[in-house]
C-alpha positions as CSV (number, residue, x, y, z in Angstrom):
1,X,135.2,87.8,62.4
2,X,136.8,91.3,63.1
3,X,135.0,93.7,65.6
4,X,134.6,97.2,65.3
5,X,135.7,99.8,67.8
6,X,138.7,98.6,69.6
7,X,141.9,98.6,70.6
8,X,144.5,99.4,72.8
9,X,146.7,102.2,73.6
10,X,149.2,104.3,76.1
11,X,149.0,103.2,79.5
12,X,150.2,106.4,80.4
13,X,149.4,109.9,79.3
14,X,145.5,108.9,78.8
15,X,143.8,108.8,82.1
16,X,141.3,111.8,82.1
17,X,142.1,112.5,79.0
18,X,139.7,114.5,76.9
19,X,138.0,113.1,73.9
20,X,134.8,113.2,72.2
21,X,131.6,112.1,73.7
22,X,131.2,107.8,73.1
23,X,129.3,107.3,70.4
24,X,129.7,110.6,69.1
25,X,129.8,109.1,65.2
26,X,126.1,107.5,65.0
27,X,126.0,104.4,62.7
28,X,123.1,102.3,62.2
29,X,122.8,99.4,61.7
30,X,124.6,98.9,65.4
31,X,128.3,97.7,65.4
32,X,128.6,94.1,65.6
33,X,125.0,93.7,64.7
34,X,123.9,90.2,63.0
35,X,121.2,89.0,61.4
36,X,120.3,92.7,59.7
37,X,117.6,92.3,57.8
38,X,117.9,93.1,53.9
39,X,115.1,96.1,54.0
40,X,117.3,97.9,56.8
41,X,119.2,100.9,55.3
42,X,122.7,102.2,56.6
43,X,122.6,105.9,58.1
44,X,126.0,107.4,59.8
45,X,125.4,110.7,61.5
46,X,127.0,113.2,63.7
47,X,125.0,115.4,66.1
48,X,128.0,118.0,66.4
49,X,130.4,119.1,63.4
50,X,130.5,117.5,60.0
51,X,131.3,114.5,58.5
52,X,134.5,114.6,56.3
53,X,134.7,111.2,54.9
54,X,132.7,107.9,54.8
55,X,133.3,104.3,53.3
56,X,130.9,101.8,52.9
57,X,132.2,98.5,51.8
58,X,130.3,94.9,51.5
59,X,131.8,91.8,51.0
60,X,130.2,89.2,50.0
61,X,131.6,85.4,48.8
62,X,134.8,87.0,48.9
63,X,134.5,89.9,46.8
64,X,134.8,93.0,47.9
65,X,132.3,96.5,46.2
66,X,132.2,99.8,47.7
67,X,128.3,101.2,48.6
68,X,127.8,104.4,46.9
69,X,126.0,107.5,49.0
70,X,126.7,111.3,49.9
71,X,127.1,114.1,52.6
72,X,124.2,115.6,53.0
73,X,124.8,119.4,52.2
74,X,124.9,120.3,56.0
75,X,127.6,117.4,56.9
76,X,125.6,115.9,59.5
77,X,124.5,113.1,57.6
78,X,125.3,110.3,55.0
79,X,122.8,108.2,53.3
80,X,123.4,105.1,50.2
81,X,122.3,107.0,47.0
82,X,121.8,103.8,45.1
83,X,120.3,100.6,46.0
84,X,118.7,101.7,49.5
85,X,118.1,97.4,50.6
86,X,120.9,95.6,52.0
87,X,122.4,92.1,50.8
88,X,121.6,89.2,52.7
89,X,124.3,86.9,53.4
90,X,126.8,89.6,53.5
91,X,129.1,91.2,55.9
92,X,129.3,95.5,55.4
93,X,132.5,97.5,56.9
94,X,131.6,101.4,57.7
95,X,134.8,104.0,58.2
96,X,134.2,106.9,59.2
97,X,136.2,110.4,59.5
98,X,134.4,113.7,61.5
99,X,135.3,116.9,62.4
100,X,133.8,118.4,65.9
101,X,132.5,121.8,66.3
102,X,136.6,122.8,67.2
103,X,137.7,121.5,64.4
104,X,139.7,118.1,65.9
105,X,139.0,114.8,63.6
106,X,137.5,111.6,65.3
107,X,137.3,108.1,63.6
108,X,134.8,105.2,63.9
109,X,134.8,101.8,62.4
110,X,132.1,99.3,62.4
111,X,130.9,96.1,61.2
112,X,127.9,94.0,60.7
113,X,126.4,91.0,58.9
114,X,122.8,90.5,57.0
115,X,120.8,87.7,57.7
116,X,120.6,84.3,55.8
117,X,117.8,82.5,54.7
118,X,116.2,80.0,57.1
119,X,118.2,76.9,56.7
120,X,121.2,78.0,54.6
121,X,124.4,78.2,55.8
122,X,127.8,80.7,54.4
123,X,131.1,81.0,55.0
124,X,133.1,84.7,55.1
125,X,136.1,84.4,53.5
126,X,139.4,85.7,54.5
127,X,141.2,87.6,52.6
128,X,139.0,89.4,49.8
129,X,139.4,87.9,46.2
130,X,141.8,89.4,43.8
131,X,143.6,90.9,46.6
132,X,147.9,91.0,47.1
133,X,148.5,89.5,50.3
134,X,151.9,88.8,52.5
135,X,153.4,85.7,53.0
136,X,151.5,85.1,56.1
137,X,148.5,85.2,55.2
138,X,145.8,82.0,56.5
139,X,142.8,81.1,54.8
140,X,139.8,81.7,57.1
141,X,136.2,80.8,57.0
142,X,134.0,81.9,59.5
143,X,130.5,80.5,59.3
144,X,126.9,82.2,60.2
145,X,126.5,78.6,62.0
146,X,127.7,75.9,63.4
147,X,128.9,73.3,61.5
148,X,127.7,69.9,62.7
149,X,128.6,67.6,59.6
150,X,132.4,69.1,59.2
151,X,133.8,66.5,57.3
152,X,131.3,67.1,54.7
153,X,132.1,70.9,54.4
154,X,136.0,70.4,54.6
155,X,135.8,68.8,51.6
156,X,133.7,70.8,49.6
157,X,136.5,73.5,50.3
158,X,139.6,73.3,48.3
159,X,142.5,75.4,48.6
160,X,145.0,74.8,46.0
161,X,148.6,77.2,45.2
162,X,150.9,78.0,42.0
163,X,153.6,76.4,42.7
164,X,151.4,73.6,44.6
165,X,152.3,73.0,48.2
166,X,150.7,70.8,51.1
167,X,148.1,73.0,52.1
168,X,146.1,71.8,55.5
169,X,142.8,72.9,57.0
170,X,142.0,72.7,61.1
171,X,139.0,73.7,62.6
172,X,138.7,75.9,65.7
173,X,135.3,74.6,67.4
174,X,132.5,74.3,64.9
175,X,132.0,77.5,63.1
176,X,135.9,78.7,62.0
177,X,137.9,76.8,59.4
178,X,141.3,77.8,58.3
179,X,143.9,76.7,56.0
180,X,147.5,77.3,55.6
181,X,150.8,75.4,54.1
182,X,153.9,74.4,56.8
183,X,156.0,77.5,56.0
184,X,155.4,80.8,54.9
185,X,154.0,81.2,51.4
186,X,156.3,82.4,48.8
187,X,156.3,85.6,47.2
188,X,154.5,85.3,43.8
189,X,152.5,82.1,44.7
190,X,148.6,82.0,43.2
191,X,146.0,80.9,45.7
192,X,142.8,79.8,44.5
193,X,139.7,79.0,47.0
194,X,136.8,76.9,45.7
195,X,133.7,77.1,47.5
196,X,131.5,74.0,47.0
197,X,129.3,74.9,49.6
198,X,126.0,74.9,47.3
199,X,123.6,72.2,48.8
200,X,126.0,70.6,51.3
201,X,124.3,70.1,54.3
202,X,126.0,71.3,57.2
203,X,123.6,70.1,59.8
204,X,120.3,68.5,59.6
205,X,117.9,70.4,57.1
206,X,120.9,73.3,56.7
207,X,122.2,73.4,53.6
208,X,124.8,75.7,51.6
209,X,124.2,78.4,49.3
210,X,127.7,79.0,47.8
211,X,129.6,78.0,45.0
212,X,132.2,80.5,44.1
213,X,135.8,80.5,43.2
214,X,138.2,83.0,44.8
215,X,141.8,83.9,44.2
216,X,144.5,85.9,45.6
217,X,148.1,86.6,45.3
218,X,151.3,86.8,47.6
219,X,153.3,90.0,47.7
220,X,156.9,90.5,48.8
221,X,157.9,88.8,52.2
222,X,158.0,91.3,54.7
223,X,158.5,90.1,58.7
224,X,159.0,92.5,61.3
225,X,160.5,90.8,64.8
226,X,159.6,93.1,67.7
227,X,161.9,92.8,71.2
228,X,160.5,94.0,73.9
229,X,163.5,94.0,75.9
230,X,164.9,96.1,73.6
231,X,161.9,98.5,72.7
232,X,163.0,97.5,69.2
233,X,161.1,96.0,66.3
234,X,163.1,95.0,63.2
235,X,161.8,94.8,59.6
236,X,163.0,92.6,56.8
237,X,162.0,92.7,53.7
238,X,162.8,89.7,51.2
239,X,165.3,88.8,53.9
240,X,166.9,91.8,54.2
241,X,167.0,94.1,57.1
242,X,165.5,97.2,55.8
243,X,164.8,99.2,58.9
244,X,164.8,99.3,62.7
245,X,162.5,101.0,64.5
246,X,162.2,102.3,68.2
247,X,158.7,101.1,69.6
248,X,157.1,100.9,72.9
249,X,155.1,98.0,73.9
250,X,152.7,96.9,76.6
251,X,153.6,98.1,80.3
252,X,154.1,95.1,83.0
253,X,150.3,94.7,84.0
254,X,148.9,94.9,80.7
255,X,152.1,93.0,78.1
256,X,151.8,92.1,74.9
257,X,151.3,88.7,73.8
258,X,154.2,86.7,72.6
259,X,154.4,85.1,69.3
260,X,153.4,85.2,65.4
261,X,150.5,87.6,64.9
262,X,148.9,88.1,61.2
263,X,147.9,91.8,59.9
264,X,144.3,90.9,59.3
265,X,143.3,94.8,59.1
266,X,144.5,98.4,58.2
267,X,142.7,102.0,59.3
268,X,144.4,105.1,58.3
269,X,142.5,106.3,61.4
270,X,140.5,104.9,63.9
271,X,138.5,104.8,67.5
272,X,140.0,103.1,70.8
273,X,138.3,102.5,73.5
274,X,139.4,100.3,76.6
275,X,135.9,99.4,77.3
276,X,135.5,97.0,74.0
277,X,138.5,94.8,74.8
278,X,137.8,94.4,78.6
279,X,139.3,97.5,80.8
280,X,137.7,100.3,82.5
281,X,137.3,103.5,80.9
282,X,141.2,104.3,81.3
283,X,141.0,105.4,77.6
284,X,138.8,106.6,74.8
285,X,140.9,107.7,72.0
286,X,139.2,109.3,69.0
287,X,141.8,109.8,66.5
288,X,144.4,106.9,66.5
289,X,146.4,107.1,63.1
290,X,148.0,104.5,61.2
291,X,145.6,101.4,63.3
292,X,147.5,98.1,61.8
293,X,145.0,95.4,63.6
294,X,146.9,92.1,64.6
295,X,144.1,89.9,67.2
296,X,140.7,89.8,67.2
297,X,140.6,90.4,70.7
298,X,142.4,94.2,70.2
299,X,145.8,93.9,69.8
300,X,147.1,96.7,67.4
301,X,150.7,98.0,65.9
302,X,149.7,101.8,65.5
303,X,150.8,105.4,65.4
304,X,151.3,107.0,68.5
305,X,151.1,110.9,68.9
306,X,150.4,111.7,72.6
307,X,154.0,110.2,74.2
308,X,156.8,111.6,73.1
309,X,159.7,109.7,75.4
310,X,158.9,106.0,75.5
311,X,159.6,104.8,72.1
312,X,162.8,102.9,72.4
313,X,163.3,103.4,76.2
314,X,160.1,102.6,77.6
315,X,157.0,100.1,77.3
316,X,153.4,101.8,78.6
317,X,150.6,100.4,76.4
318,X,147.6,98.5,77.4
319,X,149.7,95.4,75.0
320,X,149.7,97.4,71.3
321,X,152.5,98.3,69.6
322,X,152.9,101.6,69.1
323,X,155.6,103.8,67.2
324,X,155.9,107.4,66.8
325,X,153.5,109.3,64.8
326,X,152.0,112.5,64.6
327,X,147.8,113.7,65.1
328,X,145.9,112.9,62.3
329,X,148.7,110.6,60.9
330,X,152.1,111.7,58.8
331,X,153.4,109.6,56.4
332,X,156.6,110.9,56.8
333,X,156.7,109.4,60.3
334,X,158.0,105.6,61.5
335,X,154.2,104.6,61.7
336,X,153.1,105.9,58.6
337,X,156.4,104.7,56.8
338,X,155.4,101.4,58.2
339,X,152.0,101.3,57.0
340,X,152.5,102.4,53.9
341,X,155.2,99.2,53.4
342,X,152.6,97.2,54.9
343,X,150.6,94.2,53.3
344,X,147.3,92.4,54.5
345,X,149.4,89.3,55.7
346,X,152.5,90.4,56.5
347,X,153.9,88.8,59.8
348,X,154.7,90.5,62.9
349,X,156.0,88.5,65.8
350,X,156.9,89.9,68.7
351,X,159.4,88.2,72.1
352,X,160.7,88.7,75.5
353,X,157.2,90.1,76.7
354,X,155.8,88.5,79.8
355,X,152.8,87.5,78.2
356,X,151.6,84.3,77.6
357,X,151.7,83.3,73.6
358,X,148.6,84.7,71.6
359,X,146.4,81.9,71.2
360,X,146.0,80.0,67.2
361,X,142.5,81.1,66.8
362,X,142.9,85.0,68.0
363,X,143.3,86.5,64.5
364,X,145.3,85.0,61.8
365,X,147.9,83.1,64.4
366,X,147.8,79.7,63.5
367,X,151.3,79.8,63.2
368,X,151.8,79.6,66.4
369,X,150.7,75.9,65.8
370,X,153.2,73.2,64.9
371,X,152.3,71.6,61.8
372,X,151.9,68.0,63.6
373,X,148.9,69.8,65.6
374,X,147.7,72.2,62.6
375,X,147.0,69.2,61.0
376,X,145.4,67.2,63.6
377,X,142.5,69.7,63.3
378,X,141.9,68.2,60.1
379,X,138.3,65.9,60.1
380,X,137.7,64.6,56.4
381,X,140.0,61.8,56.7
């Protein structure tokens, strides 16, 4: 599952920089919050300024519906203006955009999940039905609990693809399954996802609740290679070198991770802050444009507005990517030109850091796994 406020950003530049207060954005329920129960109601506030924009999304079984509410007429407070109880069995996404008392936007982005009824078991699917992915893009099911009885859940999932290719499933420990074919998919391939969860029993007395059918379709191939030697990252698209773009990576105590990493998320805007992906306070960034999220754990390829001589020359990042950008986010610049030719899916693999290679299971980067051990995580046969 994704996590909220995170992230990763300029080694340099930040220390003592100023910011807005932590926490300034009040969201309830509390980021990363499970088990919500269905007759809590969401509430985002701000004790200084006014709100300027908030999204509410749930998904649920794989499809994705917006939660409909309002600005109060003072901007400190948003509110659903429909149905006030919350789903069970769902996972909800909150994005939020504020303006402070001076005027300067700050973003916040959370998640959380509603509880399940005792003794049922679901699986959050990734990526959202009917959605256009890249050619990158790994099947992933992440359950509420663990899975004792996996060979019995494997194969009441099938994932099947127009044109049909071998398609494999491995499991990382007992609550994360994912699925993916030896190469790439192609562009134009139809993915379909059948959930036969629905009385499967999982574990003893635990049984499923779904039984859903979800589909999505692959985009355009689009890879982007990014050399750290060279403070470089090159994009192809369709196999085509389309653009290469001065970046700057992570400095030598903090490096990127090697290796194939999945875009799993996109914010047009959004929090950092070092504390949430294990540093000190060395940054608290409210505003960070163009946030293309690539690990679980917080790496990020984003728009960078506060350096202004590292991109191509030098790397100074607590291990993101960054590439020029300006405050709020311009879409003339090479972050927001990269976003906006940016899929859910698309591959970004970066080399010659000193890191080690980012692990299978952070994010979508099982393809970092051979196919010999992808499919040795396999349990049904």
């Amino acid at each position: 599952m994704l996590t909220g406020v995170t992230g990763c950003t300029a080694a340099e530049d930040l220390l003592g920089k100023p910011g807005s207060p932590e926490e300034a954005i009040k969201v309830v329920p509390a980021n990363g919050a499970k088990n919500v129960a269905a007759d809590q109601s969401i509430e985002v506030t701000v004790p200084d300024g006014r709100l300027q924009s908030v999204k509410v999304v749930k998904l649920q079984d794989g499809e994705q519906a917006p939660v409909q509410g309002r600005i109060d007429d003072d901007g400190t407070r948003w509110r659903p203006t429909g149905e006030r109880q919350l789903s069970r069995a769902a996972q909800y996404t909150v994005d939020v955009v504020a303006r402070d008392g001076d005027g300067h936007r700050s973003a916040r982005h959370t998640t959380f999940t509603t509880s399940v009824p005792a003794k049922r078991f679901v699986g959050y699917v990734t990526p959202e039905d009917r959605s256009t992915v890249g050619t990158g893009m790994i099947v992933s099911l992440q359950f509420n609990r663990g899975i004792e009885n996996r060979a019995a859940v494997e194969r009441a999932i099938r994932v099947t693809a127009k044109p049909a290719v071998e398609i494999a499933p491995h499991w990382f420990g007992k609550s994360r399954l994912d699925f993916r074919p030896r190469e790439y998919w192609k562009p134009g391939t139809e993915v379909s996802v059948d959930l036969g969860l629905r009385d499967v029993e999982s574990s003893p007395g635990v049984y499923g609740v779904q039984h859903k059918k979800i589909s999505f379709t692959i985009g355009r191939s689009q890879t982007s290679l990014v050399d750290v030697d060279d403070d470089t990252m090159e994009v192809r698209r369709d196999g085509e070198l389309v653009n290469t773009i001065p970046i700057t990576a992570g400095a030598t105590k903090t490096p990127t991770y090697n290796g194939k990493m999945v875009v799993s998320e996109m914010l047009e805007m959004t929090r950092m802050d070092s504390r949430t992906v294990g540093f000190g306070g060395e940054y608290n960034v409210p505003d960070v444009p163009h946030a293309i999220r690539l690990t679980t754990s917080g790496t990020f390829l984003h728009g960078n507005y506060w350096t202004s001589d590292a991109f191509g020359e030098r790397n100074i990042s607590h291990g993101c990517i960054g590439l020029a950008d300006d405050r709020g986010g311009s879409s003339d610049s090479p972050a927001g030109q990269f976003f906006d030719h940016t899929l859910v899916g698309d591959v970004i693999e970066v080399v010659n850091s000193k890191d080690k290679v980012v692990a299978p299971d952070n994010g979508l980067s099982g393809w970092n796994m051979n196919w010999k051990d992808w499919k040795a995580g396999t349990v049904k046969h």
